[in-house]
N, C-alpha and C positions, 0 to 999 in steps of 0.2 A: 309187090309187097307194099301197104302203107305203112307210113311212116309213123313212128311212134311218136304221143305228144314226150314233150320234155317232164323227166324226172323230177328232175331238181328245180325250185323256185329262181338260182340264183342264175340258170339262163336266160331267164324273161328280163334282160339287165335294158333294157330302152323303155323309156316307158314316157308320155306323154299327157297333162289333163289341163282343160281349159274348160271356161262356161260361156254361155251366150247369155244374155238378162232380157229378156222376153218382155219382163214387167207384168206376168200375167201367168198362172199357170195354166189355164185355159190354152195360151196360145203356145206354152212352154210342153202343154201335153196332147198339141196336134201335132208339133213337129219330131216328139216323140215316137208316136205311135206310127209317122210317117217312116222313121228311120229304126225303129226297132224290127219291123220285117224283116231287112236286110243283113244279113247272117257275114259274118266273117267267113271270105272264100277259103283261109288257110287256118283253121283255130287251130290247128298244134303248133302254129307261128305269130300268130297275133291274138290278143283276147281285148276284145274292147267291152266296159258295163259301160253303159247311160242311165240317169236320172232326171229325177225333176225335184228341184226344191226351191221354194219361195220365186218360184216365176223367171227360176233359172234353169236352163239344159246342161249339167253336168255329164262331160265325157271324159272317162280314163280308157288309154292305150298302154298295154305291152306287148313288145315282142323281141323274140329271141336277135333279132338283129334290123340294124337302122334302114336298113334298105328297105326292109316289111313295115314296120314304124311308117314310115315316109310314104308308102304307096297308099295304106290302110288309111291312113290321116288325109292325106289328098282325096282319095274317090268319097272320103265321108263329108269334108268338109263342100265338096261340090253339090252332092246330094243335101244337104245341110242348106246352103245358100237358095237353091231351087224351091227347097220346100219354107224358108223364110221370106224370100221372095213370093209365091204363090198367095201366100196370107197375109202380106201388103198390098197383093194388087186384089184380090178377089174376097178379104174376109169384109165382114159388115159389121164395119164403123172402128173394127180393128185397125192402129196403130203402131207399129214398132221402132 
């Protein structure tokens, strides 16, 4: 049987948001599109959006509990770090 998403807004009680500043939204909406693939393994536990605005990567987290918070935030911010690393070492004439 799966599990039903939460009902009520007032479980999604952790919730996490920070931004990276790229200085560019060129380089703000490669590592977008590199990390928007990537699907939340538990969405009736976690819901992460991403944006991009003025050459910054905005990401908000919630989930039903700090444990999921923590994991979601981690395996993103590692994927995050790869795909900004990637476009300092390989974009053309790109800077971060």
């Amino acid at each position: 049987m799966a599990a039903a998403p939460p009902s009520d807004a007032s479980q999604w009680e952790f919730s996490c948001d920070f931004e990276v500043d790229y200085e560019s939204n060129e380089n703000a909406s490669i590592v977008y599109a590199a990390l928007a693939v990537d699907k939340e393994l538990q969405p009736d536990k976690v819901k992460r959006q991403i944006s991009v605005v003025n050459g910054k990567l905005l990401v908000h987290f919630e989930a039903v509990e700090a444990r999921f918070l923590r994991a979601s935030f981690s395996a993103f911010v590692d994927v995050l770090t790869l795909a900004t690393k990637t476009i300092e070492q390989f974009g053309q004439g790109m800077e971060l």
